[in-house]
PQR file of N, CA, C, O and H, with PARSE charges and radii, in Angstrom:
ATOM      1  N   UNK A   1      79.150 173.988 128.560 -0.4000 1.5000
ATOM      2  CA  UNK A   1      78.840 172.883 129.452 -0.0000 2.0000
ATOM      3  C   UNK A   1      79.899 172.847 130.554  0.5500 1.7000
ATOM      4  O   UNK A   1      81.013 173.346 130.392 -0.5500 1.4000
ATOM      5  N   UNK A   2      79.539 172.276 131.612 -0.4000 1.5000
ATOM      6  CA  UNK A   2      80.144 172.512 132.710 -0.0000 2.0000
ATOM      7  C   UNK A   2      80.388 170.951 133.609  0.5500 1.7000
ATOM      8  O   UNK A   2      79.411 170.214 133.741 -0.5500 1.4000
ATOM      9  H   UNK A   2      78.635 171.870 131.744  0.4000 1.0000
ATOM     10  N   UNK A   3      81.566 170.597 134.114 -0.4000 1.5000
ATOM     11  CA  UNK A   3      81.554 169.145 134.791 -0.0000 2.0000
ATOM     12  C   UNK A   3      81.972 169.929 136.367  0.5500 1.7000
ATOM     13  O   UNK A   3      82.684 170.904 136.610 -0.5500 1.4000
ATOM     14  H   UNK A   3      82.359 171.196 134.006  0.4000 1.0000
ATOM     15  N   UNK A   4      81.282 169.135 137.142 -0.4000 1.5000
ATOM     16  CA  UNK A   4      81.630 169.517 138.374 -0.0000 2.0000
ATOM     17  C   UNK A   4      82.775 168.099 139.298  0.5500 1.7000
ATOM     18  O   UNK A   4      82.586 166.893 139.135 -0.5500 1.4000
ATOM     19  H   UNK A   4      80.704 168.343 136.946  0.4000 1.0000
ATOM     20  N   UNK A   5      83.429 168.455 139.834 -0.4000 1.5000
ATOM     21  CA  UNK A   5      84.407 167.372 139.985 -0.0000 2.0000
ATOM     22  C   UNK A   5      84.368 167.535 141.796  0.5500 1.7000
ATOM     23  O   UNK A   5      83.958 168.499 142.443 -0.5500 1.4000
ATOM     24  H   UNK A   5      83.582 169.434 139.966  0.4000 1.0000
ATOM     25  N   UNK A   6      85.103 165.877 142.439 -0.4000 1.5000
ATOM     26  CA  UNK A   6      84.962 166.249 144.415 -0.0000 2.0000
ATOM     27  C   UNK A   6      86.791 166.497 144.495  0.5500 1.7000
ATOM     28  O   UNK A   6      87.673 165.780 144.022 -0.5500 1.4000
ATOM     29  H   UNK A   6      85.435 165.094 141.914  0.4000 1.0000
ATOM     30  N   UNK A   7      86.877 167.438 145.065 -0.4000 1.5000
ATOM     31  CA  UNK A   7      88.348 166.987 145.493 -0.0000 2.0000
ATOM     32  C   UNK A   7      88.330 167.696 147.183  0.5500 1.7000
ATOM     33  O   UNK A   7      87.567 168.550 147.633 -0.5500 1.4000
ATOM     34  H   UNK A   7      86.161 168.021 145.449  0.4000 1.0000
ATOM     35  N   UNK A   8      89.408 167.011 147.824 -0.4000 1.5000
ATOM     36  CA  UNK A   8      89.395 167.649 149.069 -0.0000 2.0000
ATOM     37  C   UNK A   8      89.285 169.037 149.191  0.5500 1.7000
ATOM     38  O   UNK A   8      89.299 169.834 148.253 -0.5500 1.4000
ATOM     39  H   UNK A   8      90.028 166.317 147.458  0.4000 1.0000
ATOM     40  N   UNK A   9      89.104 169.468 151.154 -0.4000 1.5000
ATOM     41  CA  UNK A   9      89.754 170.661 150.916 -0.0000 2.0000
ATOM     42  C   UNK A   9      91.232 170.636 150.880  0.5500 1.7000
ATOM     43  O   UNK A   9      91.593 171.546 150.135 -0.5500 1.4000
ATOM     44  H   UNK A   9      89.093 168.820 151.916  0.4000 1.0000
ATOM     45  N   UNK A  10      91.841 170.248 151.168 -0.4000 1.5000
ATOM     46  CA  UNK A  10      93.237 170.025 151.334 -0.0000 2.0000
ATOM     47  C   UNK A  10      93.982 170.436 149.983  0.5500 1.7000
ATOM     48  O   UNK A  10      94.897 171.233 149.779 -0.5500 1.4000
ATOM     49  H   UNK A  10      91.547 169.508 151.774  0.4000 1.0000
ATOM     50  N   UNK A  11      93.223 169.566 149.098 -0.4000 1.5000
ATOM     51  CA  UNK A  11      93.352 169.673 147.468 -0.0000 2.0000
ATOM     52  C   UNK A  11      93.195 171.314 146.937  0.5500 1.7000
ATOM     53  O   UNK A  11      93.898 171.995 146.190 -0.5500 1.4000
ATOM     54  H   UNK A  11      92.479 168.918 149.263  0.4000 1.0000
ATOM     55  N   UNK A  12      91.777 171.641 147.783 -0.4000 1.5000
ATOM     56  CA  UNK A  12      91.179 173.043 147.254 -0.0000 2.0000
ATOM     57  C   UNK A  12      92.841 173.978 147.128  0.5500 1.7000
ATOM     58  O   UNK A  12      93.623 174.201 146.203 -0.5500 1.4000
ATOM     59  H   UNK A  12      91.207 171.088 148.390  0.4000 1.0000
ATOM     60  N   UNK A  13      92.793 174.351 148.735 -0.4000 1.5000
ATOM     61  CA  UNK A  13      94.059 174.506 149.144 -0.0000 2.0000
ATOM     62  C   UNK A  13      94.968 175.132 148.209  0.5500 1.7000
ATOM     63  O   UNK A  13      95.255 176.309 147.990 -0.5500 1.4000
ATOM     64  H   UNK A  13      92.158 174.170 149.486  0.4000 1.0000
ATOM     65  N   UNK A  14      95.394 173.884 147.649 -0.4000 1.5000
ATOM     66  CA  UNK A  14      96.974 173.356 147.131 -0.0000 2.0000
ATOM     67  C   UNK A  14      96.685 174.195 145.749  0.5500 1.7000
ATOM     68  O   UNK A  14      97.483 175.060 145.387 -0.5500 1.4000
ATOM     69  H   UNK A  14      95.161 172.928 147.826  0.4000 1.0000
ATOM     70  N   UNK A  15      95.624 173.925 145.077 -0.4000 1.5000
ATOM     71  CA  UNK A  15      95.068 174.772 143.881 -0.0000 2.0000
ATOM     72  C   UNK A  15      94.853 176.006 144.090  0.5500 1.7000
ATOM     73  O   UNK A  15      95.349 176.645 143.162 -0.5500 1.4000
ATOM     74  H   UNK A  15      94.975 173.223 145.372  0.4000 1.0000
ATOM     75  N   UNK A  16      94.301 176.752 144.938 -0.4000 1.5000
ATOM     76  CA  UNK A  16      94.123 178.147 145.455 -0.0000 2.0000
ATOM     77  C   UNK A  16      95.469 178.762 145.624  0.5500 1.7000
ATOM     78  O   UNK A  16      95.698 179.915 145.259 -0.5500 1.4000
ATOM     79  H   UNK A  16      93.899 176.233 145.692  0.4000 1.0000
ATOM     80  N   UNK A  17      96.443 177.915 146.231 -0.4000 1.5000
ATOM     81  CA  UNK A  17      97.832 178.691 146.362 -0.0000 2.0000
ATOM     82  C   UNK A  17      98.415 179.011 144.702  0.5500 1.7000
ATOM     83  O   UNK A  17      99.060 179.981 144.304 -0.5500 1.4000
ATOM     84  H   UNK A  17      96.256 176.978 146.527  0.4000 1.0000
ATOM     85  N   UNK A  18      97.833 177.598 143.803 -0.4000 1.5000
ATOM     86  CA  UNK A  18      98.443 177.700 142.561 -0.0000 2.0000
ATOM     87  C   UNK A  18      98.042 179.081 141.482  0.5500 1.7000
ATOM     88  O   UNK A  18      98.655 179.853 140.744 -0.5500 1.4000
ATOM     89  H   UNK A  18      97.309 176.810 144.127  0.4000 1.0000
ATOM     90  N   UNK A  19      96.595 178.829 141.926 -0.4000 1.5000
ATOM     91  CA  UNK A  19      96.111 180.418 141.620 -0.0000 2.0000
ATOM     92  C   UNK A  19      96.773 181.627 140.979  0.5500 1.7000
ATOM     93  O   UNK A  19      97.590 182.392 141.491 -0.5500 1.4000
ATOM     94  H   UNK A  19      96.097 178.202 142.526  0.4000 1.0000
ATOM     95  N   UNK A  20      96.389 181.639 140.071 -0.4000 1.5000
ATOM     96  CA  UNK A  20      97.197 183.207 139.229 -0.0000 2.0000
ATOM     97  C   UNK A  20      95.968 184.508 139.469  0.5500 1.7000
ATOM     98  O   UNK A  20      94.845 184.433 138.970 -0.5500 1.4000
ATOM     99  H   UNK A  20      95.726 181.017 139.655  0.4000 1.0000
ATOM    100  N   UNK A  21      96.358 185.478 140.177 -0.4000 1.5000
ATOM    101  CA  UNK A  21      95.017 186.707 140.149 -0.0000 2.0000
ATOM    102  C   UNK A  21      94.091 186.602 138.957  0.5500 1.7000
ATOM    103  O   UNK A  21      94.603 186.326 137.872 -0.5500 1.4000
ATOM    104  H   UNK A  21      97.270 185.539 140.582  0.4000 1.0000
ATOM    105  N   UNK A  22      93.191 186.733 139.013 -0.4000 1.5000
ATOM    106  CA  UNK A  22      91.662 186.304 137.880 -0.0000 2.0000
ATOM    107  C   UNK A  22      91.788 185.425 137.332  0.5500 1.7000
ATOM    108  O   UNK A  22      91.356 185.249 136.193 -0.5500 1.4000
ATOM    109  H   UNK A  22      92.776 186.958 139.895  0.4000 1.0000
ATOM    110  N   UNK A  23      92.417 184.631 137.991 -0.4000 1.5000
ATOM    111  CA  UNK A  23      92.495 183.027 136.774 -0.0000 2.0000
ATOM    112  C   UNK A  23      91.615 182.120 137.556  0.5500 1.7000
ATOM    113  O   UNK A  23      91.760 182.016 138.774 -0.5500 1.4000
ATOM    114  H   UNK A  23      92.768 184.774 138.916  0.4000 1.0000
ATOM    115  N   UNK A  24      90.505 181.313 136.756 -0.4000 1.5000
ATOM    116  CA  UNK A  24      89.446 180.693 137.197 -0.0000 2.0000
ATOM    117  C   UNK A  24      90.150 179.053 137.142  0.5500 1.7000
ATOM    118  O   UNK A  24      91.105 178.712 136.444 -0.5500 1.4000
ATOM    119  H   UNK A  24      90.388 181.398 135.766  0.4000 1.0000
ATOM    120  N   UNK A  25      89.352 178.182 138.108 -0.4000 1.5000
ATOM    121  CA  UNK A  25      89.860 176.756 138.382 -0.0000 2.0000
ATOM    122  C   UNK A  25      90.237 176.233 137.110  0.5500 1.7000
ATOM    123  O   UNK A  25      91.287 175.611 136.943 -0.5500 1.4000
ATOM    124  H   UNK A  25      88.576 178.460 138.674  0.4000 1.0000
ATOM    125  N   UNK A  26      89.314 176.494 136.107 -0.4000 1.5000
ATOM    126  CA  UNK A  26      89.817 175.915 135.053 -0.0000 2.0000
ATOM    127  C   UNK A  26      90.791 176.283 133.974  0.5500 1.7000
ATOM    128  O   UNK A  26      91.266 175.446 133.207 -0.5500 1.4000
ATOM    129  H   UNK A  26      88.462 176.998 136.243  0.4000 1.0000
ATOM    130  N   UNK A  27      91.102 177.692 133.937 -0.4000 1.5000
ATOM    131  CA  UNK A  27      92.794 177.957 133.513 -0.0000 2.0000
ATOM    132  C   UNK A  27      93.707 177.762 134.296  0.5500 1.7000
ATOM    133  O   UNK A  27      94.830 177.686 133.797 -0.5500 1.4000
ATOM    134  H   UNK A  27      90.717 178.372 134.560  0.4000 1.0000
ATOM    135  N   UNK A  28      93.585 177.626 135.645 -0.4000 1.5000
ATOM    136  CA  UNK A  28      94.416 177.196 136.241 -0.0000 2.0000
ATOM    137  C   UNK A  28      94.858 175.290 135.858  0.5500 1.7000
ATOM    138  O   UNK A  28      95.980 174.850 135.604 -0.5500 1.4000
ATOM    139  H   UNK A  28      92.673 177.688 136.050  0.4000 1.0000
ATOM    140  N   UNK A  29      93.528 174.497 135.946 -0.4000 1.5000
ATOM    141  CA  UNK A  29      93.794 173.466 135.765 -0.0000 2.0000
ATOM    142  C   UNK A  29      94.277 173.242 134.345  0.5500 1.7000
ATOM    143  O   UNK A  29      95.312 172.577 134.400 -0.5500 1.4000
ATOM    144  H   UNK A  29      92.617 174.854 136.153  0.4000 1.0000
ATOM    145  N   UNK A  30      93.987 173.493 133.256 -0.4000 1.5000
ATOM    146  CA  UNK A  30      94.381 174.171 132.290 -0.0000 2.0000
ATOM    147  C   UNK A  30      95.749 174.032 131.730  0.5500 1.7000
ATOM    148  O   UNK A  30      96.235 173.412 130.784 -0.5500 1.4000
ATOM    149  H   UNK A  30      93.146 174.033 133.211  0.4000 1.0000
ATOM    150  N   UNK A  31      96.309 175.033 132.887 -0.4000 1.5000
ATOM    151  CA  UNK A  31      97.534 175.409 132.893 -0.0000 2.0000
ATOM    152  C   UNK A  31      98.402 174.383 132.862  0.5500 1.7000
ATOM    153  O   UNK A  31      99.197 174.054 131.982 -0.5500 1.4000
ATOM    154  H   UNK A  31      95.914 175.537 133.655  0.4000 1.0000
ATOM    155  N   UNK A  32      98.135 173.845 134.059 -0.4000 1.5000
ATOM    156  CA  UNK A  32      99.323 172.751 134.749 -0.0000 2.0000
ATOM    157  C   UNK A  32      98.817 171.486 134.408  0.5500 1.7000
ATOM    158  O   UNK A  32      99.535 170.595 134.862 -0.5500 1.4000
ATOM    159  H   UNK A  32      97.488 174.112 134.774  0.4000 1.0000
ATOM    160  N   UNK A  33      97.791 171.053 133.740 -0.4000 1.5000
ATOM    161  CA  UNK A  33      97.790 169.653 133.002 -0.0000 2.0000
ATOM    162  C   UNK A  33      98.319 169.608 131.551  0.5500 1.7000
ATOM    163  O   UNK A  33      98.160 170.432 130.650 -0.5500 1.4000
ATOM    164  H   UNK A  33      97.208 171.777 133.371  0.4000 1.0000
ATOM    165  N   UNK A  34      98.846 168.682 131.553 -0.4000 1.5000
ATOM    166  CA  UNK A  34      99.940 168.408 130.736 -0.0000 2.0000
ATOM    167  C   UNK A  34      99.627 167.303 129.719  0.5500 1.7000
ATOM    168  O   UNK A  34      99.820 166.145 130.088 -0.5500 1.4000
ATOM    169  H   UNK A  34      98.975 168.012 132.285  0.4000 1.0000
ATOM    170  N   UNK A  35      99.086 167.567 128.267 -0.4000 1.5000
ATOM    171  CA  UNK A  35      98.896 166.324 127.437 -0.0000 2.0000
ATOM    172  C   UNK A  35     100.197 165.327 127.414  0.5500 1.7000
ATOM    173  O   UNK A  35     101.150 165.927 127.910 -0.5500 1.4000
ATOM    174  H   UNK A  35      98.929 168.508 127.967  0.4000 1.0000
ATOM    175  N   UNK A  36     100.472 164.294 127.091 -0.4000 1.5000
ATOM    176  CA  UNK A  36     101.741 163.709 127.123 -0.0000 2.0000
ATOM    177  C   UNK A  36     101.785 162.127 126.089  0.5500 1.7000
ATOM    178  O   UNK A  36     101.634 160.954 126.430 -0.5500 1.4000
ATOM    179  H   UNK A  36      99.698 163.806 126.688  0.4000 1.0000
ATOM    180  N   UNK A  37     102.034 162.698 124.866 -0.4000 1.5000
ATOM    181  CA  UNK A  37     102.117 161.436 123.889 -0.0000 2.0000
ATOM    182  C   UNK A  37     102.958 160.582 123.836  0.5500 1.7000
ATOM    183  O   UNK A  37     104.041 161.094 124.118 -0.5500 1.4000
ATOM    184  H   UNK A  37     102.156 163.651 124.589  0.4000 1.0000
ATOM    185  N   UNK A  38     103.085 159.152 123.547 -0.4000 1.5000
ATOM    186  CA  UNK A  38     104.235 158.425 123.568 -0.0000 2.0000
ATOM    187  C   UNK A  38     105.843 158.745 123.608  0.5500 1.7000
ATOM    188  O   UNK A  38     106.845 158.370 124.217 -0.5500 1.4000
ATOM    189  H   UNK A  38     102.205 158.736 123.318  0.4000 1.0000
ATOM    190  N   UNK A  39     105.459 159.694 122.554 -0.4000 1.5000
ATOM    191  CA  UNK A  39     106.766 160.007 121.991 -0.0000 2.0000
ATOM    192  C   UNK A  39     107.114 160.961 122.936  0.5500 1.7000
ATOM    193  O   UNK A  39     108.223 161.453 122.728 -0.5500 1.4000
ATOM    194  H   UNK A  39     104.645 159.998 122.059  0.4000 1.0000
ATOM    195  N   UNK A  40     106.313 161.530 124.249 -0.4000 1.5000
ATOM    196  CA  UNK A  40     106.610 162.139 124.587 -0.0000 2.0000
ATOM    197  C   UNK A  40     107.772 162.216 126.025  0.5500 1.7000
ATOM    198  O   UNK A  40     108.752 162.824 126.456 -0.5500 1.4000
ATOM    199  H   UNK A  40     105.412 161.130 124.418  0.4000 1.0000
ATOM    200  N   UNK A  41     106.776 161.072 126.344 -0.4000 1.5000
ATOM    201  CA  UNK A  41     107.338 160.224 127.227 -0.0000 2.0000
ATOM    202  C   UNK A  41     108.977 159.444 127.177  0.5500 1.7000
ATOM    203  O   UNK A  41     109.790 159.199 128.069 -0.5500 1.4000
ATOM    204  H   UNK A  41     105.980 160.578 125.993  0.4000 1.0000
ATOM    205  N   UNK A  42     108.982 159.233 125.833 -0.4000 1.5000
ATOM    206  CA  UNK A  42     110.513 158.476 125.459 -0.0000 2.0000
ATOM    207  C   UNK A  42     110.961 159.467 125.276  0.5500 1.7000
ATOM    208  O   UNK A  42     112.082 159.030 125.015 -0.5500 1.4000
ATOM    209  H   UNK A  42     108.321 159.432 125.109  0.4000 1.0000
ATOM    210  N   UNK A  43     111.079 160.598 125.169 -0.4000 1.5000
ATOM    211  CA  UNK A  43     111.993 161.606 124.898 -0.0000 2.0000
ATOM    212  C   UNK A  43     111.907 161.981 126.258  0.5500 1.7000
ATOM    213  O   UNK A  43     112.926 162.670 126.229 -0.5500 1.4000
ATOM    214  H   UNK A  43     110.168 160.952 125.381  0.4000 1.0000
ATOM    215  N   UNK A  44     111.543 162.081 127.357 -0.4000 1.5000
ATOM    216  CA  UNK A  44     111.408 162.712 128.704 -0.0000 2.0000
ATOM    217  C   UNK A  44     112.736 161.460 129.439  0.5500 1.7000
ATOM    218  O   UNK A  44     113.776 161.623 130.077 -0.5500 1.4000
ATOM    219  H   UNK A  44     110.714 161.521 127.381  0.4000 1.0000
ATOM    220  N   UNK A  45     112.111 160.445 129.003 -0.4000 1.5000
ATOM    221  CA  UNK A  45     113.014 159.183 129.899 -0.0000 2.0000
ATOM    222  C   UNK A  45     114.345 159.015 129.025  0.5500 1.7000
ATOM    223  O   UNK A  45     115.126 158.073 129.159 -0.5500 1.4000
ATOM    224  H   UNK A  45     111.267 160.313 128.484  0.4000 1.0000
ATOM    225  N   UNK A  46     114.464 159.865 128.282 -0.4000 1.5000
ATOM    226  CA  UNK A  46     115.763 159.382 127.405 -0.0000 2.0000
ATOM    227  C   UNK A  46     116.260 158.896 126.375  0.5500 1.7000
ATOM    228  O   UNK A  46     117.488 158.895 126.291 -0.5500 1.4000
ATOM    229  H   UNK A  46     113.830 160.631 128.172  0.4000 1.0000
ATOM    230  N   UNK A  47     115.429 158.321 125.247 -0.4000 1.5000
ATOM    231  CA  UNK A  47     115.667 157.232 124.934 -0.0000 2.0000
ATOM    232  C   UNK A  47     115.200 157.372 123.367  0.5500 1.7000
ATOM    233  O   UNK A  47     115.391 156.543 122.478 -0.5500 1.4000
ATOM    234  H   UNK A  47     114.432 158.322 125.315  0.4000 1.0000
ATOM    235  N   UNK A  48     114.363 158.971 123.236 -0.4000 1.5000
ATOM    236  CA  UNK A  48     113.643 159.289 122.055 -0.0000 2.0000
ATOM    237  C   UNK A  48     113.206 158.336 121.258  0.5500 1.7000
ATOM    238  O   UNK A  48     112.364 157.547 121.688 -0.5500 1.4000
ATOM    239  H   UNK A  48     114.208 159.645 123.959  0.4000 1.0000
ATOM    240  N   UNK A  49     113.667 158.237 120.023 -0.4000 1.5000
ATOM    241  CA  UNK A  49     113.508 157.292 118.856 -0.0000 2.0000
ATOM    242  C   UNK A  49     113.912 155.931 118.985  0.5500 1.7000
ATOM    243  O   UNK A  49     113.439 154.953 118.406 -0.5500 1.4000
ATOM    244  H   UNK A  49     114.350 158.878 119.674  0.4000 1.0000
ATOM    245  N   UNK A  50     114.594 155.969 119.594 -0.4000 1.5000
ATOM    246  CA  UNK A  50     115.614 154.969 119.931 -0.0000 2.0000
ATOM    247  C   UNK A  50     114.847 154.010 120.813  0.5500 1.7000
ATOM    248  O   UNK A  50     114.697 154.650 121.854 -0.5500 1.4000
ATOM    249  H   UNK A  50     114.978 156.763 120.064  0.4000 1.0000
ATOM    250  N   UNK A  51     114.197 152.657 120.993 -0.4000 1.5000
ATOM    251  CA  UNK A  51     113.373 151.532 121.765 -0.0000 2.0000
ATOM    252  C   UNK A  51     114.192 151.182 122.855  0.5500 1.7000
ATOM    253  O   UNK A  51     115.342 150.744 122.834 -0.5500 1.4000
ATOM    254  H   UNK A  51     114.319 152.137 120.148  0.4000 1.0000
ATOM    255  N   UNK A  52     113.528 151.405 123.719 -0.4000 1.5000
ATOM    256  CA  UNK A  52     113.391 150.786 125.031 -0.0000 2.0000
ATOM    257  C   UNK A  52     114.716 149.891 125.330  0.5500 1.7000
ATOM    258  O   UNK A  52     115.608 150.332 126.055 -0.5500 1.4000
ATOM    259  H   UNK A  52     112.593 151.760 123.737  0.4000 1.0000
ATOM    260  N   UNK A  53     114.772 148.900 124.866 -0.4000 1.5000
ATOM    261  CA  UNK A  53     116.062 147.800 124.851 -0.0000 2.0000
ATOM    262  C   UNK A  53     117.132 147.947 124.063  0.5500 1.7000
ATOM    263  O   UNK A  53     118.197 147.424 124.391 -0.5500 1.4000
ATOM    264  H   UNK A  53     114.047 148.542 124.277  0.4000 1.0000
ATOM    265  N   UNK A  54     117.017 148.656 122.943 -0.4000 1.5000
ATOM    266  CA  UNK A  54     118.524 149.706 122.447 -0.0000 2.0000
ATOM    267  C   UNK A  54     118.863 150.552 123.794  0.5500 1.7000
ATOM    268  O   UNK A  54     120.012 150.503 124.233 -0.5500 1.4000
ATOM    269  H   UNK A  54     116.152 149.081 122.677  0.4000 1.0000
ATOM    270  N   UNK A  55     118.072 151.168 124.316 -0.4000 1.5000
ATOM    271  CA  UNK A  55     119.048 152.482 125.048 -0.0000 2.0000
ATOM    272  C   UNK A  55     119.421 152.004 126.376  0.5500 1.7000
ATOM    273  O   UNK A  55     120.100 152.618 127.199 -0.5500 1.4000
ATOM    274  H   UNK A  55     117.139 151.208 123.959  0.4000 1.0000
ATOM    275  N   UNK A  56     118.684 150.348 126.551 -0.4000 1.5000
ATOM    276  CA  UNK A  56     118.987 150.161 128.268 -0.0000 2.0000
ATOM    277  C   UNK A  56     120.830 149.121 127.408  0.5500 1.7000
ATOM    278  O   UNK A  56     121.937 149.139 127.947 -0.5500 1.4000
ATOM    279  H   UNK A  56     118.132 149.850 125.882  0.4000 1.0000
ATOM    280  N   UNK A  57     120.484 148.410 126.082 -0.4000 1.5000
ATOM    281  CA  UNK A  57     121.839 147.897 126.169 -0.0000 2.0000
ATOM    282  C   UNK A  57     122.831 148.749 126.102  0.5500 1.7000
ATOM    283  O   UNK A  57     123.904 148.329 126.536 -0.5500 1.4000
ATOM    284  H   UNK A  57     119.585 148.395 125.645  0.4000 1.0000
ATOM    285  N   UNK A  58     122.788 150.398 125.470 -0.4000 1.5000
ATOM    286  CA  UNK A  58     123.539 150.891 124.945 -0.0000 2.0000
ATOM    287  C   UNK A  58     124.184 151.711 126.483  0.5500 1.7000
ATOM    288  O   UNK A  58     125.383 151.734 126.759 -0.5500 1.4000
ATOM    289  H   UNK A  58     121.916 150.740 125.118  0.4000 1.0000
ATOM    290  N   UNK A  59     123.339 152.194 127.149 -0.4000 1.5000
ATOM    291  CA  UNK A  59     123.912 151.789 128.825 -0.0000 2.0000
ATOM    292  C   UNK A  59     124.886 151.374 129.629  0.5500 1.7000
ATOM    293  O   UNK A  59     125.735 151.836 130.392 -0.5500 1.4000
ATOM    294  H   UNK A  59     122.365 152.176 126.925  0.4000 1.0000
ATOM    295  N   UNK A  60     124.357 149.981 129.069 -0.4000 1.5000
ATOM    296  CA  UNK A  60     125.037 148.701 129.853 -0.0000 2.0000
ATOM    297  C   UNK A  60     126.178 148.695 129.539  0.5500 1.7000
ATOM    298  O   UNK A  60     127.076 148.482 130.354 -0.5500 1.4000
ATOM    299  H   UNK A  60     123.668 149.606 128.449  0.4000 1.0000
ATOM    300  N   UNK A  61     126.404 148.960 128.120 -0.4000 1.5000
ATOM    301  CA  UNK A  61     127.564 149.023 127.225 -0.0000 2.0000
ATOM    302  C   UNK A  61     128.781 150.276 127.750  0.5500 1.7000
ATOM    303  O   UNK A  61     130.003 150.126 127.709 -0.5500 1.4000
ATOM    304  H   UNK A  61     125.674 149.133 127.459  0.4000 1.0000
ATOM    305  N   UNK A  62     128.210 151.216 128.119 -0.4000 1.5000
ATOM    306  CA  UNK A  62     128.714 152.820 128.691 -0.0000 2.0000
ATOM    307  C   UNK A  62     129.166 152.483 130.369  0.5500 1.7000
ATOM    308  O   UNK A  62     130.070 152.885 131.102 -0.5500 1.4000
ATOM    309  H   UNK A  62     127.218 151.338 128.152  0.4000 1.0000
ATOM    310  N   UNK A  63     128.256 151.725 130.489 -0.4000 1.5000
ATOM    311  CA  UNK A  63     128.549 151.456 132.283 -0.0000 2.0000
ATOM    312  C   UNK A  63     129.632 150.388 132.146  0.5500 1.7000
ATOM    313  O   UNK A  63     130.460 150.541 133.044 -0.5500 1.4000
ATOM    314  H   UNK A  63     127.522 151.399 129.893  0.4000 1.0000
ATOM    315  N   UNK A  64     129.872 149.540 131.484 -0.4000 1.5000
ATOM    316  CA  UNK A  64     130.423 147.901 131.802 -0.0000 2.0000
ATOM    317  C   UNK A  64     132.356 148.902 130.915  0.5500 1.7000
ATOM    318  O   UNK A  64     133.395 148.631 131.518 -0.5500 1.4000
ATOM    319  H   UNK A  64     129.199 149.416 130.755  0.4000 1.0000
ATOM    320  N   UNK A  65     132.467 149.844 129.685 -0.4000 1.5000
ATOM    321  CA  UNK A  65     133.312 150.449 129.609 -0.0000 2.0000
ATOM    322  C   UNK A  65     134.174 151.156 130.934  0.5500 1.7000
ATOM    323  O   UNK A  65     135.298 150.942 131.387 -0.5500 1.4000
ATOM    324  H   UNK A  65     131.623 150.065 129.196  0.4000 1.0000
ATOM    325  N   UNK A  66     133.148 152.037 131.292 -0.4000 1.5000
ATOM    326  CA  UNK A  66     133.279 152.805 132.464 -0.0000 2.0000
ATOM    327  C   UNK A  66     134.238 152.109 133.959  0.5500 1.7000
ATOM    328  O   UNK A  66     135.055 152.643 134.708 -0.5500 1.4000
ATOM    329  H   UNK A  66     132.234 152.211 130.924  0.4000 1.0000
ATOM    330  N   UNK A  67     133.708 150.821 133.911 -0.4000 1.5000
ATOM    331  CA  UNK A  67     134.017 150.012 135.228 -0.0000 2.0000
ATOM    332  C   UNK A  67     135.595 148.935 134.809  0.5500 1.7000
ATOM    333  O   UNK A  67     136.490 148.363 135.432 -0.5500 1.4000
ATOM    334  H   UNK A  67     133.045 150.387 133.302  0.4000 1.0000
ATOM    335  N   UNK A  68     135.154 149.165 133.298 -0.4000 1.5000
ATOM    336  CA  UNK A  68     136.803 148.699 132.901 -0.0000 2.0000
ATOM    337  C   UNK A  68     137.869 149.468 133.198  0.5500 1.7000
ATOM    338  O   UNK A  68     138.838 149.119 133.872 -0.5500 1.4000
ATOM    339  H   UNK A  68     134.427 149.629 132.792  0.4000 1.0000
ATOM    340  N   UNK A  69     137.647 150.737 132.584 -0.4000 1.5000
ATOM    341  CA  UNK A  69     138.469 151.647 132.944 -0.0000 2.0000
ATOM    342  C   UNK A  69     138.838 151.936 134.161  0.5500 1.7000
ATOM    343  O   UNK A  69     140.059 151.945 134.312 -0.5500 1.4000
ATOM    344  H   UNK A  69     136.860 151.020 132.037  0.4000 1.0000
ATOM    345  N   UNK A  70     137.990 152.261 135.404 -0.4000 1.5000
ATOM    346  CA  UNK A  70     138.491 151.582 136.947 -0.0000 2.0000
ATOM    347  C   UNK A  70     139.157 151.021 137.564  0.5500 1.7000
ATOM    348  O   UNK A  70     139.893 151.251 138.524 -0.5500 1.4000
ATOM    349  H   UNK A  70     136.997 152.254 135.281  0.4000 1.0000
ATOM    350  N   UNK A  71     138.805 149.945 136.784 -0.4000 1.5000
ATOM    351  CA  UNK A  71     140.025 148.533 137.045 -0.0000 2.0000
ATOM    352  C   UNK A  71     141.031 148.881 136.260  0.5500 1.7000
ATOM    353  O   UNK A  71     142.002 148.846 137.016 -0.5500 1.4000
ATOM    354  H   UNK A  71     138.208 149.758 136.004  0.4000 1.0000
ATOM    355  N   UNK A  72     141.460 149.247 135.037 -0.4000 1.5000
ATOM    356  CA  UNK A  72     142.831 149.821 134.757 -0.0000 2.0000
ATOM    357  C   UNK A  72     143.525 150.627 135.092  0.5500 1.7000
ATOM    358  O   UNK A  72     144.740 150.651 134.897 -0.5500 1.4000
ATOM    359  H   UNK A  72     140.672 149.275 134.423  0.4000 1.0000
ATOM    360  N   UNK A  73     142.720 151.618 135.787 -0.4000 1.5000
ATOM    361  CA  UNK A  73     143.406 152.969 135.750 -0.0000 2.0000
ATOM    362  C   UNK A  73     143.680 153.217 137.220  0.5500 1.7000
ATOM    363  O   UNK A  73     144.243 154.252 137.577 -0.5500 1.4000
ATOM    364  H   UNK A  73     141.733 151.599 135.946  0.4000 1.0000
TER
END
C-alpha cells in the first residue's frame, strides 16, 4: 500500500539533495525520521532518569555554588 503525501517543490529539493544513489523517497524518509520515546527525549535534554525538577534544582544548586566561588575567589 502506498500514501501519497503534498510537499513543496522547495521541500522536493531539500530531499533530492538528501538522496543516497538508488535510494527511493521512502528510504530516504526512512532514514532520517527518527522514532523518539519519552525516555528518549530526557536523556537527549539531560536529565535521563532523573525528573524534570530534580535536574533543574540540582543546577541551580551547581550554578548558585559556582557564583559563590566568584565572589570568594
Amino acid at each position: 500500500m502506498s500514501t501519497s503525501i503534498r510537499i513543496s517543490d522547495e521541500t522536493k529539493r531539500k530531499l533530492e539533495a538528501l538522496k543516497r544513489d538508488g535510494e527511493s523517497f521512502d528510504d530516504l524518509l526512512n532514514r532520517i525520521a527518527v522514532d523518539r520515546t519519552e525516555r528518549d527525549v530526557r536523556e537527549l535534554a539531560g536529565f535521563g532518569d532523573e525528573g524534570l525538577a530534580e535536574h533543574m534544582e540540582g543546577k541551580r544548586e551547581e550554578l548558585n555554588e559556582s557564583l559563590e566561588e566568584r565572589k570568594q575567589g
